[in-house]
N, C-alpha and C positions, 0 to 999 in steps of 0.2 A: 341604788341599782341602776344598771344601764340600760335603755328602751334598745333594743336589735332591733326588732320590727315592727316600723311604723308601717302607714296608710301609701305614705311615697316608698318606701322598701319595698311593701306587697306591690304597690303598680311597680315598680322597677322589675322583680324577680315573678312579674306574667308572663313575659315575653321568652321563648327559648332561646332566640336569636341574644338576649341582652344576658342570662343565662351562661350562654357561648365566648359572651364576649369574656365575663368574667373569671370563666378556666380558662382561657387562655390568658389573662391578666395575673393569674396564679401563677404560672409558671416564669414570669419576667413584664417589665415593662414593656410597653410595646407604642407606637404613634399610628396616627390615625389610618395612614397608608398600611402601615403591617396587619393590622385587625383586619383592614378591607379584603385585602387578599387572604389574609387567613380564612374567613368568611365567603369569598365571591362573591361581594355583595358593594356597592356605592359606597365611595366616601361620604356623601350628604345621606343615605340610610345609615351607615355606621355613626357620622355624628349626631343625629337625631336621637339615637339607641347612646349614646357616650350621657346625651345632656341629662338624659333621665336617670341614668345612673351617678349623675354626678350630684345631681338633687337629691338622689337619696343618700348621698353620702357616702356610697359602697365605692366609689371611686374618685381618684383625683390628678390633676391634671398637672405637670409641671416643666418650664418653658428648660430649653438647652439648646441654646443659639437659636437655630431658625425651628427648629423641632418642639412639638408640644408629646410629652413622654404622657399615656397614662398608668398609673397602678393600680393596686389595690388600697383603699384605706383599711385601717384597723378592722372597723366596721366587714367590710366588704370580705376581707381574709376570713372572717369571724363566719360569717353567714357562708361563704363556699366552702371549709375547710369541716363545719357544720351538718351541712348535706352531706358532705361524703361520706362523716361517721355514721350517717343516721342510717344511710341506705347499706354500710359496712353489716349495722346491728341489726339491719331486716331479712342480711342474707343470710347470717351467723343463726338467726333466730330459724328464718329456715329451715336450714340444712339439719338442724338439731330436730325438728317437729319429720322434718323426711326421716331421717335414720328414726328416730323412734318410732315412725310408725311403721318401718323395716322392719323393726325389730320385732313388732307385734304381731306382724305378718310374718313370719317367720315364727315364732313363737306357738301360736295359733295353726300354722301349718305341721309344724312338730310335733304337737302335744299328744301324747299319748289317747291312743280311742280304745274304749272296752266294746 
């Protein structure tokens, strides 16, 4: 069985900002300059948030000429792609406990009084 989250994964995915980085690592490779402006934020804040996630695995780094590209690792795609089902299955659950209790209400509004 494969460990997802370790003790460096939890500190990596505290941060929103590193969170941030990671959807937008979902959608394409990106170098250090892209995130920054993606973000508004320093290149030395954005590599700082890059090292921690690369410790924990969720990301990795790879050189293309003078450019350092980063991605997603396996790992990484796993635990964002992760979230998204989870909060998918929190609204789904939702929406299903609102309409039924629509229904009850309405039900209960309807019912016949002697």
């Amino acid at each position: 069985m494969v460990k997802i989250l370790t003790v460096k994964t939890f500190n990596a995915l505290s941060s929103d900002t590193r969170v941030r980085i990671l959807k937008l690592l979902k959608e394409k490779k990106m170098n250090l300059s892209e995130i920054s402006r993606s973000l508004d934020m320093s290149k030395s804040s954005v590599s700082e948030h890059m090292e921690k996630l690369l410790e924990a695995g969720l990301v990795a780094k790879n050189r293309h000429g003078k450019w350092v590209y980063y991605s997603l690792t396996d790992l990484g795609r796993r635990v964002v792609e992760g979230a998204e089902l989870v909060v998918k299955v929190i609204l789904t659950i939702g929406f299903v406990l609102i309409a039924t209790g629509l229904a009850q209400i309405y039900r209960y509004l309807t019912r016949p009084r002697f």
